[in-house]
C-alpha positions as CSV (number, residue, x, y, z in Angstrom):
1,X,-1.3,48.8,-50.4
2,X,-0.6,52.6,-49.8
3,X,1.2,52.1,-53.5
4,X,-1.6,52.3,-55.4
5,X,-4.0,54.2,-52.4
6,X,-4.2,57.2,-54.5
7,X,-4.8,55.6,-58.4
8,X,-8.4,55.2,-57.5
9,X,-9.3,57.2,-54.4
10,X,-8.4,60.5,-54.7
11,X,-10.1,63.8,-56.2
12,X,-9.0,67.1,-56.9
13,X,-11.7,68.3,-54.0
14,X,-10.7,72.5,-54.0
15,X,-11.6,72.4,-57.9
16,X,-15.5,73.9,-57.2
17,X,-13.6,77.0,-55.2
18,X,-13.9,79.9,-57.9
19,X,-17.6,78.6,-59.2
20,X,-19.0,79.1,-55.4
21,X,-17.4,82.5,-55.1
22,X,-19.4,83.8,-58.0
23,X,-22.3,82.3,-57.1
24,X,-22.5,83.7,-53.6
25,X,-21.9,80.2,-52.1
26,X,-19.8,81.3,-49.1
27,X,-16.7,82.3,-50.5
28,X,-15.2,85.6,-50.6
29,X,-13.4,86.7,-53.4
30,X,-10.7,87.2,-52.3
31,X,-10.2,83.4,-50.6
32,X,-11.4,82.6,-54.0
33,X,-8.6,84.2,-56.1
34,X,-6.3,82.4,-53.3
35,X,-7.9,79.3,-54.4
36,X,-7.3,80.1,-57.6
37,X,-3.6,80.7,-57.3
38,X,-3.1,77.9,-55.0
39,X,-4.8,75.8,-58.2
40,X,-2.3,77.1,-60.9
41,X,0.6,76.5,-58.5
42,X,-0.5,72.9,-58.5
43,X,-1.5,72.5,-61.9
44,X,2.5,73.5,-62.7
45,X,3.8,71.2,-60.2
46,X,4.6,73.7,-57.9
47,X,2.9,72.0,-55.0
48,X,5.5,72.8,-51.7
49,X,4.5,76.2,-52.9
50,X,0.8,75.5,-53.1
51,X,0.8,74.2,-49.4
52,X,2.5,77.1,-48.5
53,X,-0.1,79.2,-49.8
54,X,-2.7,77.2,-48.0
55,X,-0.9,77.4,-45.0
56,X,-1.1,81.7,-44.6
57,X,-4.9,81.0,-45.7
58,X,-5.8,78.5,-43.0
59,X,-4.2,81.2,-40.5
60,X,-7.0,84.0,-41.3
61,X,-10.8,84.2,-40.6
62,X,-12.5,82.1,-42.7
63,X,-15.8,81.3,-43.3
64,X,-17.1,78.0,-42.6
65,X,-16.9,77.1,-46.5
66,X,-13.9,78.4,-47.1
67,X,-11.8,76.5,-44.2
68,X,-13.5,73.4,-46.0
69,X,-12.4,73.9,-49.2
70,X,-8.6,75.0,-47.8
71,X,-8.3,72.1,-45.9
72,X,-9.6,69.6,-48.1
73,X,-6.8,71.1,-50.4
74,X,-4.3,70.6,-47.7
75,X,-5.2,66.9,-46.8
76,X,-4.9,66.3,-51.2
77,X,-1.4,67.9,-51.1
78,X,-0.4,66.1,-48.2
79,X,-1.6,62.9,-49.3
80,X,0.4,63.5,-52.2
81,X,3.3,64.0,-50.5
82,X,2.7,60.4,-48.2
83,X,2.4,62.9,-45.3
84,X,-1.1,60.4,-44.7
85,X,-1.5,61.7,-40.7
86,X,-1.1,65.2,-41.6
87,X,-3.4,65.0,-44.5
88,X,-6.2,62.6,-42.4
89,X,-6.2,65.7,-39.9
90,X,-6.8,68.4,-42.7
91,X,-9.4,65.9,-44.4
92,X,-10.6,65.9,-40.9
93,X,-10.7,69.6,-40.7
94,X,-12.4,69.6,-43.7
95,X,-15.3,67.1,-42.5
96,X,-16.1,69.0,-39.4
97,X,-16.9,72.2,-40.6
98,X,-19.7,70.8,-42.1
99,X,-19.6,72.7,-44.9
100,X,-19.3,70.6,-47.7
101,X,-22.3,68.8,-49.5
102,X,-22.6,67.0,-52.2
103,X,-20.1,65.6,-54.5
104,X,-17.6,67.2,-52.3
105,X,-18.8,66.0,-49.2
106,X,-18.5,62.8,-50.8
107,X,-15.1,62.6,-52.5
108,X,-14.0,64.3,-48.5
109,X,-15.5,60.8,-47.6
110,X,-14.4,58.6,-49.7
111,X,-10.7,60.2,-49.5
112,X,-10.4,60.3,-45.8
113,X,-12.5,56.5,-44.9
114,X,-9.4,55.2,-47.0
115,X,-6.3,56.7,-46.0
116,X,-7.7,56.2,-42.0
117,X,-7.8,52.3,-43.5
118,X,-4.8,53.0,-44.8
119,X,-3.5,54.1,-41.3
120,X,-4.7,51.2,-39.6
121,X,-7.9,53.0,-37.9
122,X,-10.1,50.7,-39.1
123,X,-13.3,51.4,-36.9
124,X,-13.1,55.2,-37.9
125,X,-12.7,54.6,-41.9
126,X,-15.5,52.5,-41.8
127,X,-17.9,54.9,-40.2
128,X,-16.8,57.4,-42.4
129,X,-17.4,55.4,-45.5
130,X,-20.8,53.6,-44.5
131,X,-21.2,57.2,-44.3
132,X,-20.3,57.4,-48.2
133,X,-22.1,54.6,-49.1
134,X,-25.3,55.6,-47.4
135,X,-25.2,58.7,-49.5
136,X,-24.8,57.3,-52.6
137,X,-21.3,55.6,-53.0
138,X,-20.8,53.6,-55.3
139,X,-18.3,50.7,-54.9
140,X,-15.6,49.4,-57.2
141,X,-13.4,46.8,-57.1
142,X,-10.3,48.9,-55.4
143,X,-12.4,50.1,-52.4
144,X,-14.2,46.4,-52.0
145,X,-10.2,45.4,-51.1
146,X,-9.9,48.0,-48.8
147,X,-13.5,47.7,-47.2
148,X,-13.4,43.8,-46.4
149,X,-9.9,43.7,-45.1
150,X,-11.2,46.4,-42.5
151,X,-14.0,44.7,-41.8
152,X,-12.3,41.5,-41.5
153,X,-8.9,42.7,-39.0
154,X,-11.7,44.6,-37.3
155,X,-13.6,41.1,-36.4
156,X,-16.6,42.1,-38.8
157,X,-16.1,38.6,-40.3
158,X,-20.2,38.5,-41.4
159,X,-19.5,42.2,-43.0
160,X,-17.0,41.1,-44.8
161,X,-18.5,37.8,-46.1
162,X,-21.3,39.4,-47.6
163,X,-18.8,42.3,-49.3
164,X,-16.8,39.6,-50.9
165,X,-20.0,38.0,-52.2
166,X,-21.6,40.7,-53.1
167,X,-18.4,41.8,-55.2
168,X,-17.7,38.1,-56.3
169,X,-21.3,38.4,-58.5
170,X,-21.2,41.9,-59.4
171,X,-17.1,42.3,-60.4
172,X,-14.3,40.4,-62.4
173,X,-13.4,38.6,-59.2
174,X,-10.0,39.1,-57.7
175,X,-7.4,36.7,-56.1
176,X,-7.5,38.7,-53.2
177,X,-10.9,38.5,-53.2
178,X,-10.9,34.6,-52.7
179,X,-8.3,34.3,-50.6
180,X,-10.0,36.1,-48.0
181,X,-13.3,34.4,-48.7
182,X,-12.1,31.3,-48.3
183,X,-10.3,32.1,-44.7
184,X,-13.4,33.4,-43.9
185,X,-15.2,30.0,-44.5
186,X,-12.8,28.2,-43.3
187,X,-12.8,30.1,-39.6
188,X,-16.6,29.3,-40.3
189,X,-15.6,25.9,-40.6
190,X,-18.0,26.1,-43.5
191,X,-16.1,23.4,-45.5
192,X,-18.1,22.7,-48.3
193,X,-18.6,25.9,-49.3
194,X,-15.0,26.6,-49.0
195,X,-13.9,23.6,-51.4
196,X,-16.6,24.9,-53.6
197,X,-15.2,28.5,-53.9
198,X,-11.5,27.2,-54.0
199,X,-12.3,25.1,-57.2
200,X,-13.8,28.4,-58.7
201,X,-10.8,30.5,-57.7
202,X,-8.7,27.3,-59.5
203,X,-10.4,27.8,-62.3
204,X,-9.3,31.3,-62.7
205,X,-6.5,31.3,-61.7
206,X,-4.6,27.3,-61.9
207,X,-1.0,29.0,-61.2
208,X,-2.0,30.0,-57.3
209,X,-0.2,27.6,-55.1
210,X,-2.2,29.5,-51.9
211,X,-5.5,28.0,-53.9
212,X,-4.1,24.6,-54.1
213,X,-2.8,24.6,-50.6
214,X,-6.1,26.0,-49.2
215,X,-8.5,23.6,-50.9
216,X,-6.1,20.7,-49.6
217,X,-6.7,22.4,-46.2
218,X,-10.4,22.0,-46.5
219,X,-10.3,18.4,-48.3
220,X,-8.2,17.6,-44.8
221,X,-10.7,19.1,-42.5
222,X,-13.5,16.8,-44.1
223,X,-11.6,14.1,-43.7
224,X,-11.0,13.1,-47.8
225,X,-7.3,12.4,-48.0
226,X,-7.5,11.3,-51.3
227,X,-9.2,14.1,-52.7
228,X,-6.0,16.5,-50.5
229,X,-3.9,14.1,-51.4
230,X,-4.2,14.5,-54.9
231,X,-4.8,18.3,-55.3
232,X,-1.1,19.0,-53.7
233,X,0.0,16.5,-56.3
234,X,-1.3,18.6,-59.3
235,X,0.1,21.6,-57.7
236,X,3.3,19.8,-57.2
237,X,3.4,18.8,-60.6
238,X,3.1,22.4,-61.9
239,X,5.9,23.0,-59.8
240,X,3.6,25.3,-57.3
241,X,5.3,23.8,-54.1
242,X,7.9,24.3,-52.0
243,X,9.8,20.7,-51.2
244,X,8.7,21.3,-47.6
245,X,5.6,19.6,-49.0
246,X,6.5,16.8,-49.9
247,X,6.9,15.2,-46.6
248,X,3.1,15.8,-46.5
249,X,2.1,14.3,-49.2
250,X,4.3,11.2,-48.2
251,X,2.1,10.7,-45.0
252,X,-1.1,11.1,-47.4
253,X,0.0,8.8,-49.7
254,X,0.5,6.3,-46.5
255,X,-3.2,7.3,-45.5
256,X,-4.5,6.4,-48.7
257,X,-3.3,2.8,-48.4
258,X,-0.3,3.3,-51.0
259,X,3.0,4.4,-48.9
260,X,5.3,3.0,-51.3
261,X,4.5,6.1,-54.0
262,X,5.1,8.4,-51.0
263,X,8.7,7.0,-49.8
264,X,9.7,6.9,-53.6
265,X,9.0,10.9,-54.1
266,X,9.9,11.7,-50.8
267,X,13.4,9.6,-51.0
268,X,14.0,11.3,-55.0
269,X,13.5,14.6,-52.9
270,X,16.0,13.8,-50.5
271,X,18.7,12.7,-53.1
272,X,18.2,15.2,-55.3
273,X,19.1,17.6,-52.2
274,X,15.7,19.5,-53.0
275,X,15.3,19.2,-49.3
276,X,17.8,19.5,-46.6
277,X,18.2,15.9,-45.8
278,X,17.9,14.9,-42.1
279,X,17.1,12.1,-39.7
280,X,13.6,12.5,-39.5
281,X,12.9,12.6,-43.4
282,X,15.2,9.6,-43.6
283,X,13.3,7.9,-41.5
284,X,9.8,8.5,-42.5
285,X,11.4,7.1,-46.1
286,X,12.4,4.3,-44.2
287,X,8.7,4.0,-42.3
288,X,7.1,4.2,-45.6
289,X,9.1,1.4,-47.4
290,X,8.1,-0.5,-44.4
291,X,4.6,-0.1,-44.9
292,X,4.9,-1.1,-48.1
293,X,7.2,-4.6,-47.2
294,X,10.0,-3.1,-49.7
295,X,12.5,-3.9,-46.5
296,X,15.9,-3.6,-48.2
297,X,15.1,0.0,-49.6
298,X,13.8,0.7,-46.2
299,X,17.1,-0.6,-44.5
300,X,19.0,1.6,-46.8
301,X,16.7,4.6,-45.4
302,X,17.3,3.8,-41.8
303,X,21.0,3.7,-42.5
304,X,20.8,7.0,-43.3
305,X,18.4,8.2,-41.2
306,X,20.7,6.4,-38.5
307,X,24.0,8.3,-39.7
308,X,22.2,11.8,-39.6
309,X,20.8,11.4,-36.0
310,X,22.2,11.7,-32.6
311,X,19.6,9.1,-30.7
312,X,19.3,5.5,-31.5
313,X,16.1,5.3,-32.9
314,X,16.6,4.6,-36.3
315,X,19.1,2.2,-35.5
316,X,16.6,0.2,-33.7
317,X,14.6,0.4,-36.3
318,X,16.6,-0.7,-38.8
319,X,17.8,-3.7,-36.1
320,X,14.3,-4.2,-35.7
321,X,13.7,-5.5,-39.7
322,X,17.3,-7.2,-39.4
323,X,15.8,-9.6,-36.9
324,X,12.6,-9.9,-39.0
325,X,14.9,-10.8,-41.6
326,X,17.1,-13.4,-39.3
327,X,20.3,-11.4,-40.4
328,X,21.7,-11.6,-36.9
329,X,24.8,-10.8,-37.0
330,X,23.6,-7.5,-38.6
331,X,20.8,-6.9,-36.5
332,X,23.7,-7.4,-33.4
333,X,25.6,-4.3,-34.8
334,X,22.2,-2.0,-35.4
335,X,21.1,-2.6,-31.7
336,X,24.4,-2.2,-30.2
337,X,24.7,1.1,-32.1
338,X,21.0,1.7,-31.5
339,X,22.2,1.6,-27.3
340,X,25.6,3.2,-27.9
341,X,23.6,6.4,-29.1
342,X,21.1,6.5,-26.5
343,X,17.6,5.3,-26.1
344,X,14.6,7.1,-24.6
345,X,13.4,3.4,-23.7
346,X,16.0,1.0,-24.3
347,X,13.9,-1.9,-23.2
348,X,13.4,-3.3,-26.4
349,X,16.6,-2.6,-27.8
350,X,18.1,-5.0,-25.4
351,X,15.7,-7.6,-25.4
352,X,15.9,-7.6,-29.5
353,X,20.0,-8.1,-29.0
354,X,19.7,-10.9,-26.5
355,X,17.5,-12.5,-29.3
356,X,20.1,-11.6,-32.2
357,X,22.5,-12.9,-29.6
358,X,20.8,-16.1,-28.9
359,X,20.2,-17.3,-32.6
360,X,23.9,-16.4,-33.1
361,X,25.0,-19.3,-30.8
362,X,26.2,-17.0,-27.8
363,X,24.2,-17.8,-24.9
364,X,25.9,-16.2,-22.0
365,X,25.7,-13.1,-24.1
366,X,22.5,-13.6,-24.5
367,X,21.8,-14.5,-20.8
368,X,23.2,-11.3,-20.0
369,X,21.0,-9.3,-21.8
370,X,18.2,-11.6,-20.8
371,X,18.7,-11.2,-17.3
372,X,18.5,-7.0,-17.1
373,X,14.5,-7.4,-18.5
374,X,13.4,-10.2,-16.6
375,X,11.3,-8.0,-14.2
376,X,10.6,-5.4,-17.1
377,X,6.3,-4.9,-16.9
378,X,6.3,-5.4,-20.5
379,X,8.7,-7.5,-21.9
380,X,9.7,-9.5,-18.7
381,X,7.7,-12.4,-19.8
382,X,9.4,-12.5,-23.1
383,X,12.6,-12.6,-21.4
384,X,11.8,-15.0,-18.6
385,X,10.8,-17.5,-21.7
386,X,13.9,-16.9,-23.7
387,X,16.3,-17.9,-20.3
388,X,14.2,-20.8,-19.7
389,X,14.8,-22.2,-22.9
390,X,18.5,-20.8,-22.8
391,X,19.0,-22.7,-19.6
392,X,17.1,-25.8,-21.9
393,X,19.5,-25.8,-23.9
């Protein structure tokens, strides 16, 4: 922000020097043909030697008027030069001789509230321009930036809020401007209003993915999946999103009752190596197809999903629909890789083998497996039945 500080903000401030020394307004002339000296100097863009100048003048006995104007000078010089603490202490100066009125005092205000903003004193470059504003100041579109972003890192969240709105109805609004309005409502958890504003910031400007992102935020919050759901797929259609997002709008489209759209954009993702493929992505693909009873193109998911992890867990899942499907001898294979790998809780990863196991003709096998469950809280009974009709049999 300091880039463009000085476009708006600053004024030539020791400009009114030579007029006050001929009307008797507490300058001496001879501080006044220094001023004047020090103002040609500048005006040929010999500025170093300007604040040299200053710098032998602020070392004399000056009047109370005349160390206002010669600071004021300084703090414009070394705002120039991006010196900002130098020049807030010479704006400083300036302010507490108390010496200044008018449109002066005023441009000292308005300079010095922004460049202690600027600086990151927030508290101080508020007072200093409430102080500007009370006088007179009047806003534009630049300072309303600087002013609600102060107000807003300084916890002034209400301040702020009714800045932005009164700048939203008075000024060609800004992106900024939204974008902080609507984090504002949103901390508010005023939801409404924040969808409300995020459609007008859309209409504006359609080619913010921050503004689609946000009002899919909101939508989430008040519980309308569809409506999020179908916001990040206009953005994503624009190409607005990073890829990242698309394993978001996969689980929406599962919430909206239609996971078979989200494991077919997800999975074209994943192929296309627009996202880094990995187990967990793989899988979700998988989950998704699942949901949607497409169970070979979820197999193939799992099998990937499978070969990029280090656990077992999408082996089990994959052995889980290969016993759904009666394809034992496959199932057999995805559960014995599923326990090779590692399971968090093997339980069922055993039982489901002792079944593949079974219907493949190989009791003792089975048995076996059988056996190691009977006394398992969960699936004990299961396993108990399954040895009873082994020993049946």
């Amino acid at each position: 922000m300091r880039a463009v500080l000085w476009v708006f903000c600053l004024v030539v401030a020791w400009a009114p020097a030579v007029p006050l020394a001929q009307e008797g307004g507490g300058v001496s002339p001879g501080v006044a043909r220094a001023l004047a000296i020090v103002s040609e100097a500048m005006d040929a863009g010999r500025e170093a030697e300007a604040l040299e100048r200053l710098e032998v003048l602020s070392g004399r006995r000056l009047r109370p008027l005349e160390r206002a104007l010669v600071a004021q000078t300084q703090g414009y010089l070394l705002a120039r030069a991006e010196r900002y603490p130098e020049a807030i202490a010479a704006f400083r100066t300036a302010l507490e001789t108390g010496a200044l009125q008018g449109r002066a005092l005023q441009d000292l205000r308005l300079n010095l509230g922004q460049l202690l903003l600027a600086e990151g004193e927030d508290e101080a470059g508020l007072a200093v321009l409430q102080a500007w504003r009370e006088a007179g100041g009047e806003l534009t579109p630049s300072l309303v930036d600087w002013l609600a972003y102060a107000y807003y890192r300084s916890g002034r969240a209400g301040e702020a809020a009714a800045l932005l709105d009164r700048a939203l109805g008075r000024f060609p609004p800004r992106r900024t401007w939204y974008e902080l309005r609507a984090a504002l409502y949103l901390e508010a958890d005023e939801l409404e209003e924040a969808v409300a504003l995020l459609r007008q910031a859309l209409a504006r400007f359609p080619g913010s993915a921050f503004f689609w992102r946000q009002l899919a935020a909101a939508q989430l919050r008040l519980e309308r999946e569809g409506e999020a759901l179908a916001s990040l797929m206009v953005a994503w259609q624009q190409g607005l999103l990073p890829a990242d997002d698309v394993v978001l709008m996969a689980r929406l489209f599962a919430r909206v009752g239609a996971p078979y759209h989200g494991a077919r954009l997800l999975r074209e993702v994943l192929v296309e190596g627009r996202l880094p493929a990995d187990g967990e992505r793989w899988g979700l693909v998988g989950e998704l197809f699942a949901q949607a009873r497409e169970r070979e193109a979820a197999l193939v998911a799992f099998g990937r999903a499978a070969r990029l992890s280090r656990d077992g867990r999408w082996d089990l899942r994959r052995g889980e629909l290969l016993v759904g499907l009666a394809r034992w001898q496959d199932a057999e294979s995805a559960l014995e890789a599923a326990l090779e790998k590692g399971l968090e809780r093997p339980g069922r990863a055993r039982y489901l083998l002792g079944v593949a196991l079974a219907e493949q003709g190989r009791h003792e096998a089975a048995r076996a497996r059988f056996q190691v469950l009977r006394d398992d809280a969960h699936l004990g009974p299961l396993a108990r039945q399954w040895l009873q009709r082994l020993e049946a049999g």
